[in-house]
VEXSE-516105 format. One record per residue (C-alpha): residue in three letters; x, y, z. Coordinates in steps of 0.02 Angstrom, whole numbers, padded with zeros to 5 digits, always signed. Example, Ala and Ser with C-alpha at 12.3 -4.5 7.8 and 13.67 -1.06 7.14 Angstrom:
BEGIN
ALA+00615-00225+00390SER+00684-00053+00357
***
This chain:
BEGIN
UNK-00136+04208+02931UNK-00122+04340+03056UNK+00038+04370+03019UNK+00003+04399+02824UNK-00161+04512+02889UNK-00017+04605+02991UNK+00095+04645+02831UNK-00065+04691+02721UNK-00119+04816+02875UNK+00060+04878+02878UNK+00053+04913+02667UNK-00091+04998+02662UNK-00047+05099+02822UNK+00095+05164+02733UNK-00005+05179+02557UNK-00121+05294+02677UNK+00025+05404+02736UNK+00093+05434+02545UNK-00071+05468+02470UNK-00098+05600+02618UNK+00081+05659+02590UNK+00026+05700+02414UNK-00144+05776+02441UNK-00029+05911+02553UNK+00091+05923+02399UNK-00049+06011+02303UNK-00086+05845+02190UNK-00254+05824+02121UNK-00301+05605+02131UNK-00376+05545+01953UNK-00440+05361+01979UNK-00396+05240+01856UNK-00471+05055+01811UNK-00350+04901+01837UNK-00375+04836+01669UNK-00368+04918+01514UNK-00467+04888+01370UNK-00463+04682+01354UNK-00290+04675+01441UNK-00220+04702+01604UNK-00175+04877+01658UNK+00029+04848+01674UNK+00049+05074+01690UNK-00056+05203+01749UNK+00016+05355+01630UNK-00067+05289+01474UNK-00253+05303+01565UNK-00217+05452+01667UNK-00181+05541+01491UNK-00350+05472+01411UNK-00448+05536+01551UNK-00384+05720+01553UNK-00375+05722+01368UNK-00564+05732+01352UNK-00581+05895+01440UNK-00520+06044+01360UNK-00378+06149+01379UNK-00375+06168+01566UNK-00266+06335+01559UNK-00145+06300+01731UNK-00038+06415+01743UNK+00109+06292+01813UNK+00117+06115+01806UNK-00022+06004+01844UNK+00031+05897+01989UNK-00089+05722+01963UNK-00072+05544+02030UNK-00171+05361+02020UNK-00154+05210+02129UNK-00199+05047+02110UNK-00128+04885+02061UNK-00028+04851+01875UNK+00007+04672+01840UNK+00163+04610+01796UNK+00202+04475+01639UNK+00351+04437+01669UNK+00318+04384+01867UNK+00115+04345+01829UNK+00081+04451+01984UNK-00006+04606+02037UNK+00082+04744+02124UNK+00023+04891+02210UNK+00088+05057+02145UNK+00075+05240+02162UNK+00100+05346+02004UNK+00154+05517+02010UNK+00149+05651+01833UNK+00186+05838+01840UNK+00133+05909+01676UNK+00166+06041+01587UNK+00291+06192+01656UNK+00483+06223+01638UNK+00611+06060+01656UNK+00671+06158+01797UNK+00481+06194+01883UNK+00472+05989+01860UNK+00634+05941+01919UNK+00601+06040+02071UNK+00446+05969+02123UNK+00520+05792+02089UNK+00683+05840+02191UNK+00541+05896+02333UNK+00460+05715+02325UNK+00632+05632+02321UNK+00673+05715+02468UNK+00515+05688+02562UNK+00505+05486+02510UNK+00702+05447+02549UNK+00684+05538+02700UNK+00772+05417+02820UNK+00922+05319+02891UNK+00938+05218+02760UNK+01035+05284+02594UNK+00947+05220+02425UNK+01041+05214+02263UNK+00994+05297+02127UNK+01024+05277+01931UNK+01006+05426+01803UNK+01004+05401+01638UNK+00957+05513+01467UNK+00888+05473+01331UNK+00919+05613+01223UNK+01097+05609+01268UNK+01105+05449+01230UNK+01028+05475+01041UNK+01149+05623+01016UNK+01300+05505+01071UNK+01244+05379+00957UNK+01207+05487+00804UNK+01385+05565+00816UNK+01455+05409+00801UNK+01378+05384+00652UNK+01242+05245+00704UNK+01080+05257+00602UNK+00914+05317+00681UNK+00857+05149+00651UNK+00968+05048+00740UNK+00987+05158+00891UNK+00782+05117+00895UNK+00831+04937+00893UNK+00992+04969+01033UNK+00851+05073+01160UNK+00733+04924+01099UNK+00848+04776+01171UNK+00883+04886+01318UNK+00706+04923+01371UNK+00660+04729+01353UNK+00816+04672+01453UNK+00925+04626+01293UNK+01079+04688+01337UNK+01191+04551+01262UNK+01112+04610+01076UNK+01132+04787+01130UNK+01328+04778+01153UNK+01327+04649+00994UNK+01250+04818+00903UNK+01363+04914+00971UNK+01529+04814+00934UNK+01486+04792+00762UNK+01433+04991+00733UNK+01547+05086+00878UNK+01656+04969+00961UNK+01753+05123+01068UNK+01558+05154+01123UNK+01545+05001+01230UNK+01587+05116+01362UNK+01394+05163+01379UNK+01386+05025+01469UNK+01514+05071+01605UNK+01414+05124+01763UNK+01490+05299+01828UNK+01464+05340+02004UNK+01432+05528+02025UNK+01599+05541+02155UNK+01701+05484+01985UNK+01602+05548+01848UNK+01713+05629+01726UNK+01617+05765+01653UNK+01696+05787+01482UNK+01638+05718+01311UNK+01505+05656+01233UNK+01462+05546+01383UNK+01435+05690+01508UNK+01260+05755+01572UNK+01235+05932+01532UNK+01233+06066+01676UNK+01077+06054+01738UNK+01104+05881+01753UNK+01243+05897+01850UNK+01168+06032+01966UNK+01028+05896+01999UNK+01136+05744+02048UNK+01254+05835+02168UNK+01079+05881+02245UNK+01032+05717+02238UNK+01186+05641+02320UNK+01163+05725+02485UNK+00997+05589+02521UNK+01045+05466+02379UNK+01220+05369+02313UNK+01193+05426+02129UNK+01259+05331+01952UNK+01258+05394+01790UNK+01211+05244+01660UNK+01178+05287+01485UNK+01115+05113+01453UNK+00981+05167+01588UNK+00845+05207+01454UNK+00670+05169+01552UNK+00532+05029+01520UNK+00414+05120+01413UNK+00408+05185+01235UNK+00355+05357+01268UNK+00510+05406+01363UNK+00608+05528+01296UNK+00731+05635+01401UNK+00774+05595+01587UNK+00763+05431+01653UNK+00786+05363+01837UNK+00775+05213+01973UNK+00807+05209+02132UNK+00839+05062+02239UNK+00869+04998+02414UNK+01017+04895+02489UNK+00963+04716+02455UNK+00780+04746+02392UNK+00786+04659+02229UNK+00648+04773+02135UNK+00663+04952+02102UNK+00565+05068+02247UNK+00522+05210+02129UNK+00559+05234+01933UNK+00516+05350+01802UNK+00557+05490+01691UNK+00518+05628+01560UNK+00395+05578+01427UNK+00286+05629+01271UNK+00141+05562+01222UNK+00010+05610+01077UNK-00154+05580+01101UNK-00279+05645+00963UNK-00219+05817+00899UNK-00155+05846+01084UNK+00025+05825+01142UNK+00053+05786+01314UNK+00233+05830+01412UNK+00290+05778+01575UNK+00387+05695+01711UNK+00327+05570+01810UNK+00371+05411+01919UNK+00296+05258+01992UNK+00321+05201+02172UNK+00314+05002+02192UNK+00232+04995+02367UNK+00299+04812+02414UNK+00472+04876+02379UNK+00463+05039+02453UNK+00375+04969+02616UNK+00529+04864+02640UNK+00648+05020+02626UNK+00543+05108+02724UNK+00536+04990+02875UNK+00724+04969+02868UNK+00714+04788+02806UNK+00906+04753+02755
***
């Protein structure tokens, strides 16, 4: 027992230390309940969105820099996990990308080297439609790759666009060729050489994000032989009422991240 006492001091020690980290960031904390209404709260962005969309227009003039913590529970493993979820809303890609490059930064800050995976899904919809593939089925291609599917993805894609198979060939930034419809645009680029001073970086297409309201940029980043992502996120849309929401955001899984943290190999 005193050993499991020991770990749960040691997580919420270093829960303490990333909340703090944020409060000198210039985030605002918005709390948020553990369920949702008669289910179990499985993401944070969906009730940190309710809450602010009762208030009026709030008129910041830059992005509003929020976050929640708490638990989400997982279906798939039937357990609860501590997270930490981070949304800038609002302001210029670049404002946001900046701010996220800052936390980045700050969180991989360390001996050890994560690896990250960037993926886009509005690239990915432009790739698809010039190849002729219908809006409908690229919904049901990012809909087997968001639940895991990917054996009906590539069947979709060998019966519509065989020669586009090759979204699912993994690109590491050192041998990304950046020609053709499978390249990341400039700013893109500009962010993953950035990103590969503190991080190995990978460009997957096939990298499309868990939830529905995704829409642009999408990213995970992992640790050497730490089986669940530490952090993961991307841009997103949501509409809410008359009101339409715009962001990027991520969510750091605490267990994970702990283990990176401490060096755990």
């Amino acid at each position: 027992m005193n050993q499991w006492l020991r770990q749960n001091l040691e997580q919420y020690q270093l829960l303490v230390r990333l909340l703090t980290g944020l409060l000198d960031r210039g985030f605002y904390p918005i709390p948020t309940a553990p369920t949702g209404q008669q289910t179990f709260r499985v993401d944070h962005t969906l009730a940190i969105i309710d809450s602010l969309n009762r208030f009026p227009d709030m008129g910041q003039g830059g992005p509003l820099k929020i976050f929640s913590t708490g638990p989400v529970y997982q279906p798939t493993s039937s357990q609860w996990t501590e997270t930490l979820d981070v949304e800038i809303l609002g302001g210029s890609d670049s404002e946001s990308l900046g701010i996220v490059d800052d936390l980045l930064r700050w969180l991989c800050d360390g001996e050890n080297r994560p690896h990250m995976v960037i993926g886009d899904l509005q690239i990915l919809t432009q790739t698809l439609t010039l190849s002729g593939i219908t809006k409908e089925d690229i919904d049901t291609f990012v809909g087997y790759l968001r639940t895991g599917n990917r054996v009906d993805a590539e069947s979709l894609l060998a019966r519509r666009a065989p020669s586009y198979q090759r979204l699912f060939h993994i690109q590491s930034w050192d041998g990304l060729e950046m020609k053709g419809p499978f390249a990341p645009p400039v700013d893109r680029q500009r962010w993953m050489a950035s990103l590969s001073n503190l991080s190995d970086v990978s460009w997957d297409l096939a990298s499309v994000g868990t939830w529905p309201y995704y829409n642009g940029l999408v990213f995970s980043l992992y640790g050497k032989n730490i089986g669940q992502p530490l952090i993961r996120g991307g841009q997103f849309q949501l509409t809410l009422g008359e009101r339409v929401w715009r962001g990027i955001g991520f969510t750091v899984f605490v267990g994970p991240y702990e283990l990176f943290a401490r060096g755990v190999i």
